[in-house]
N, C-alpha and C positions, 0 to 999 in steps of 0.2 A: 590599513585604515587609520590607524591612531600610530604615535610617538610609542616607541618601546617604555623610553623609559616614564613616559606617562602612567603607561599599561604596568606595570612594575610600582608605581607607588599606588597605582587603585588595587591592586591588590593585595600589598601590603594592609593598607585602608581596611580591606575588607578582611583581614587577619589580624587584627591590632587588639583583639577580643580573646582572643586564644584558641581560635580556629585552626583546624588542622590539615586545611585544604581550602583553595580559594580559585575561581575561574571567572574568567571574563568572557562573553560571545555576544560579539557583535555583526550583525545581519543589512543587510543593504538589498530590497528585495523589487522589482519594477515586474508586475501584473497586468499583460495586454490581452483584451478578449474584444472578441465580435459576435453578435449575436444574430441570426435570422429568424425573422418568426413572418407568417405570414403572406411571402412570397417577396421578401425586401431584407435588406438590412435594417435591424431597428434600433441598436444603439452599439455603443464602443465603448472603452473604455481603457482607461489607462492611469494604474493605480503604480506610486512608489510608497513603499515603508520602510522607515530606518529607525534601528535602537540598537540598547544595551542592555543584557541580561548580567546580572553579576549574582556568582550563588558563592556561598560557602558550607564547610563541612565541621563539626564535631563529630569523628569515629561515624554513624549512622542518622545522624539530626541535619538535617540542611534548614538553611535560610534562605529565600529568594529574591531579589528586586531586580528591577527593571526600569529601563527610563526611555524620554525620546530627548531630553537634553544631553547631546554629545559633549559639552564642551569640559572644559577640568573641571571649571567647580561642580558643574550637572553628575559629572561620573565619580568624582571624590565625593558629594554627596550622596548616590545613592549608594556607592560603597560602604560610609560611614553608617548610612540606616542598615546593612546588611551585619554591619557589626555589633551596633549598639542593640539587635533584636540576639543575637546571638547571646550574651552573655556578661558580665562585669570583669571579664580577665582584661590581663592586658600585657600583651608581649611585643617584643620588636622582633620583626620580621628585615629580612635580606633575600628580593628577588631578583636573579638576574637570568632573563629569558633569552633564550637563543632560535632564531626565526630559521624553522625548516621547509624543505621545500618540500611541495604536494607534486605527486607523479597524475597528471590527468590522462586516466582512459576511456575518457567521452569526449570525444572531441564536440567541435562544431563547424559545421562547413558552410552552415548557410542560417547566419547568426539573424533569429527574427526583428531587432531592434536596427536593423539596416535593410528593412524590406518594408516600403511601403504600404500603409491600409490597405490601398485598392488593392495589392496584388493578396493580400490575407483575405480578403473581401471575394476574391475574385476564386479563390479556392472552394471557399465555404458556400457560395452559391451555385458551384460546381455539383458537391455532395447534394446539398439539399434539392434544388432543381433536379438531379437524376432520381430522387428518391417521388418525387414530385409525380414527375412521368411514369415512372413505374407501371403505374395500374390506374383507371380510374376512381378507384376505389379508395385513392389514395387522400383524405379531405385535409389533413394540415401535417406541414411539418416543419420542427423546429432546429436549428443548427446552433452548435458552438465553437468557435477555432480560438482557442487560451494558446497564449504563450508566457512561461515564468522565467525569469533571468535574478538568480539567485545566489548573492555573495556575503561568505559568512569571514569571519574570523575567531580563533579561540585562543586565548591567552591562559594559562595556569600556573599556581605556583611551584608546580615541579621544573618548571623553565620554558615551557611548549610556548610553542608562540605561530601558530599556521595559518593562511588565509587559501579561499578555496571558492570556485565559483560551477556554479550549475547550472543549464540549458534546456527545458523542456516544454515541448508543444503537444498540446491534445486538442483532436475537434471530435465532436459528440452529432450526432444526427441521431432523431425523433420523429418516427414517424408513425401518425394515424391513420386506419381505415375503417370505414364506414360502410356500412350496406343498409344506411335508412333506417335503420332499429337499436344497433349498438356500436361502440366502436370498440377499437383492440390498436394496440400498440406493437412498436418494435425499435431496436434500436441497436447502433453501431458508434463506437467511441474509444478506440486507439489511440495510445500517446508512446510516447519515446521519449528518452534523457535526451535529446539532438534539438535542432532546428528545424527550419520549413523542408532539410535535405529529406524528411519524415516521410514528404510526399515525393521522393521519389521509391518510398517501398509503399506505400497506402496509394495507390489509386483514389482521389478523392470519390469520384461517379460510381466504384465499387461499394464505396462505404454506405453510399445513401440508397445504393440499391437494396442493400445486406438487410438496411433496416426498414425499407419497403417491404422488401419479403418476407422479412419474419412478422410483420403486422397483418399481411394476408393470408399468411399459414396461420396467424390465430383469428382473424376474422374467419375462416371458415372451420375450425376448429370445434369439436365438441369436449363438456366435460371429462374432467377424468374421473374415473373413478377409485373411491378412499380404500384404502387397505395394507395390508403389509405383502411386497413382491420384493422379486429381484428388480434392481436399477442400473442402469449403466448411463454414467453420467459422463460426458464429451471433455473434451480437453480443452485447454485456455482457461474461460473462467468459472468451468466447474471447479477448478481448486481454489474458487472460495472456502468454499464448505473447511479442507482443511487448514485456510485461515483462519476461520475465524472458531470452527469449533474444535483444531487442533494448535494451532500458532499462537496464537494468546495465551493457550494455557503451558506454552514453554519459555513465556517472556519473564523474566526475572523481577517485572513491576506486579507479577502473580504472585510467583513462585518464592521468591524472598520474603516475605509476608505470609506465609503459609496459606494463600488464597487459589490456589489453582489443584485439580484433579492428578495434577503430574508431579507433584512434590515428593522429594525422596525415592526416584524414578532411575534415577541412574545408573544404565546397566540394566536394566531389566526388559523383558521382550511385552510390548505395551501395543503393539499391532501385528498383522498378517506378516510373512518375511517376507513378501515380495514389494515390501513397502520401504523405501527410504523416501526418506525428507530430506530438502536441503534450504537452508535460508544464505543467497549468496549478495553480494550488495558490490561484487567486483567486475557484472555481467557489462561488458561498453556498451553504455547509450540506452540499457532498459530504462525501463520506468521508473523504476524504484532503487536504481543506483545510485551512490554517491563517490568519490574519493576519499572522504573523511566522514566520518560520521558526527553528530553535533556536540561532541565532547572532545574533540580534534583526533581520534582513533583512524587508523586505516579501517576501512572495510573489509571482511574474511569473506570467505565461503565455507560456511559451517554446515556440518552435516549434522544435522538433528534427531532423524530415525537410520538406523542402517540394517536392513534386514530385517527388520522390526525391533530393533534393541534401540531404547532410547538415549543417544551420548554425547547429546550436548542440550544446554539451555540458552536461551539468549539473554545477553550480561551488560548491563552499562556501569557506571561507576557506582554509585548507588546498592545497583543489587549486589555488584560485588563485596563492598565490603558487608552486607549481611549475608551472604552466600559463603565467603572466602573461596568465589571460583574467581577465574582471569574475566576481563572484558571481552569483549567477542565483536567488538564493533558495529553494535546495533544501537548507539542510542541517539534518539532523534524526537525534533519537536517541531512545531509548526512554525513555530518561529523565537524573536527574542522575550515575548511575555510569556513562555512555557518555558515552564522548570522540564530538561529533557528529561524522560525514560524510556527504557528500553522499547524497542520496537523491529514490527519485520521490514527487511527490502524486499527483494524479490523472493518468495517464497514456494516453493513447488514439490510436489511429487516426482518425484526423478521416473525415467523409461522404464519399466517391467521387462519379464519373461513373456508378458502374450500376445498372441495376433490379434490386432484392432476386429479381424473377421471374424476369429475363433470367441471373443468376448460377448458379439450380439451373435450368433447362431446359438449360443452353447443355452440363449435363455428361450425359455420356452413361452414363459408370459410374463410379462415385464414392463417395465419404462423406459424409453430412451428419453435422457435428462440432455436434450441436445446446447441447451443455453441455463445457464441458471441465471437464476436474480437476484437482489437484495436476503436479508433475513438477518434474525437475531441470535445471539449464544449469551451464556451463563458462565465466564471459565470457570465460576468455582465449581461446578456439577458436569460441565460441556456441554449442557444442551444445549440443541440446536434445532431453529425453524427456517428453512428457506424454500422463496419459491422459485420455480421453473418458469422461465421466461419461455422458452420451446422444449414442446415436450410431443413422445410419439409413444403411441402402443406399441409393443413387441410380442409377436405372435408367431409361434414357432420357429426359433431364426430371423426373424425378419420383421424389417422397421416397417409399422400399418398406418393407421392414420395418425394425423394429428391429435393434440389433447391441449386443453387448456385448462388454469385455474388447478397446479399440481404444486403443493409442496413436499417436501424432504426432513421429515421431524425424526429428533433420533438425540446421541449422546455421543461427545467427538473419540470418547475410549472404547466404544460399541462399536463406533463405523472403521476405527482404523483394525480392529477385528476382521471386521466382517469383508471389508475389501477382499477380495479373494482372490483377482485377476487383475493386472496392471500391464495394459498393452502400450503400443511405443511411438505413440504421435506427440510427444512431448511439446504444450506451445503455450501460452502465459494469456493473461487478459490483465486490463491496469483498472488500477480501483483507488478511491481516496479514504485509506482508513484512522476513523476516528480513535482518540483514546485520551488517557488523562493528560497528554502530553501535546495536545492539538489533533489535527487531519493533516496527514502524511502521505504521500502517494507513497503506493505499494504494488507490485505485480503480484500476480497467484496464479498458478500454472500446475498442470499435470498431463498424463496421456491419459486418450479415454482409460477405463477403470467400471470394474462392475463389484455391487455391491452386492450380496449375497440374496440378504435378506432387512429392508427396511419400510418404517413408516412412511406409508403415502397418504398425505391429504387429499382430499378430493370431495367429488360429491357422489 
């Protein structure tokens, strides 16, 4: 993107204070979406942004700026504001970066930015229209097809100097049903690190079905009722739940600040042993993959729980040096006006010892958590609220009626106890998670999974 040795004297610039580390990341990022509402297409859109992030370090203090003026004076100046906020030293610096090369394992075979609207247009009316027909019952629904084509570069003063580019498409179908009195919702939204090849593993007309049907399983739906049971919560994106109220609290913009439940953890048995975790960002073409991470790191596959011992955290630069652990190639940010920190890629419950059958016979009365929803965590405590998108009573062995309006309230050091049984459908759901660092795609994934004993919301 820029002149090496351009790149070398801005960060000089940005060290000329008495900084003891300095990096450059510059982002080039082009946003296509289509929307349906209504029974039409209703608008498009197609957004580029381009900048400069330039940070530097004393020992554990960073500076941040950022610019959209590329040009020398634009990046020597906001260089030089990243210096003059830093401090009154002042030392000469000598950078000479040497440009390596990135191994890409996402490819792309069918690159959106060479497929015309109508045929993106032509997908998405596919989805929605099938979800449309479904049922009569079905009175609106809404579609998305995004595609992001996203190239970064990272320059540092240890010499790094890498550039690196990423391909990712997601379409979302919403769909409402009605029976004259109330409505109820449903919805389906799969993405992949790839291109449009996406839809040759998603069936578009599947997707819009998926989400017609789960709006008529809860239009006809009664409430659940509140109490504390056994749950067994479905695989894909039920491993939210251990996003958000186990994975945050082992990300090192926690845990290095003494802000998170899992601090001083290491090595010790913090869950059930049929429980590993793994946070991997090397998976081709998931959702939450990268080849680099935004500090120019390869991406690992760190194992986080093993057997329920907890032995590893997730590290960007930052936590590291307040940690004095390695990097781990987690850290990321939304873009070039976020200062990165650490973060998950793909995140999941690894396959168990149990039978997905042996998991719902063995409860007697129960919840099956077959879709989960949104909801909130605390990592300093790990509580956690989320609610159940589709939800079934389980009545001796076996999945009864439907239920609606069921949350999952609980503490993320409680439930990684309480998990008792971890059967072996292992499959992911993609999600855009926020933090101080921007909104991030991320996958979260487990095999179903039953929880011993927790809070149910209801009525």
């Amino acid at each position: 993107m820029f002149d090496k040795k351009l790149l070398e004297e801005v960060l000089a610039t940005a060290m000329r204070s008495g900084a003891d580390f300095a990096e450059i990341y510059a982002e080039r990022t082009r946003n296509n979406s289509i929307r349906f509402v209504d029974g039409k297409i209703d608008r498009i859109n197609d957004n580029f942004l381009s900048g400069v992030g330039i940070r530097a370090f004393m020992g554990t203090r960073t500076i941040y700026a950022s610019t959209t003026d590329i040009s020398r004076e634009g990046l020597l100046r906001c260089a030089a504001s990243v210096s003059d906020a830093m401090g009154e030293g002042k030392a000469q610096i000598s950078i000479v970066l040497t440009p390596q090369k990135v191994v890409d394992i996402h490819p792309v075979k069918i690159d959106p930015s060479s497929v015309e609207t109508k045929r993106k247009g032509d997908i998405l009316k596919q989805a929605c229209f099938s979800a449309k027909e479904y049922n009569e019952a079905i009175s609106q629904v809404q579609g998305t097809l995004a595609d992001v084509d996203h190239s970064i570069m990272v320059a540092n003063s240890e010499g790094l100097l890498v550039e690196d580019r990423h391909v990712r498409t997601r379409i979302a179908v919403n769909a409402v049903a009605s029976d004259g009195n109330e409505n109820q919702s449903g919805s389906c939204s799969p993405g992949r690190g790839m291109g449009l090849e996406m839809f040759e593993i998603f069936d578009p007309s599947e997707i819009g079905i998926h989400a017609a049907k789960q709006a008529m399983v809860n239009l006809g739906a009664g409430y659940c009722k509140a109490g504390q049971m056994t749950v067994a919560i479905e695989n894909g994106f039920g491993g939210v739940i251990f996003h958000e109220a186990c994975g945050h609290s082992l990300e090192a913009t926690q845990v290095g600040v003494g802000m998170s439940e899992m601090c001083g953890k290491l090595g010790q048995k913090i869950a059930n042993e049929k429980i590993t975790a793994i946070d991997d960002g090397t998976i081709p073409n998931a959702w939450g993959s990268v080849n680099i991470d935004d500090e120019g790191n390869p991406t690992q596959r760190n194992v986080l729980i093993e057997n329920g011992v907890l032995k590893k955290y997730m590290i960007d630069r930052l936590g590291s040096r307040r940690m004095g652990m390695p990097m781990t190639g987690n850290s990321r940010r939304q873009g070039y006006t976020f200062e990165p920190t650490s973060r998950m890629t793909n995140t999941f419950i690894d396959n168990g010892p149990d039978k997905n059958e042996d998991i719902i016979s063995s409860i007697e009365y129960g919840l099956y958590a077959k879709e989960m929803g949104g909801g909130s965590v605390n990592p300093l405590t790990g509580a956690f609220n989320f609610a159940v998108r589709e939800g079934y009573m389980i009545r001796n062995g076996k999945i009864c009626e439907a239920v609606r309006g069921a949350s999952l309230i609980g503490t993320g050091s409680q439930i990684l106890q309480d998990i008792d049984m971890v059967g072996q459908n292992l499959a992911t759901g993609q999600g855009v998670c926020g933090s101080s660092s921007g909104s991030v795609p991320t996958d979260v994934g487990q095999p179903l999974i039953r929880v011993k004993s927790i809070t149910v919301g209801g009525r």
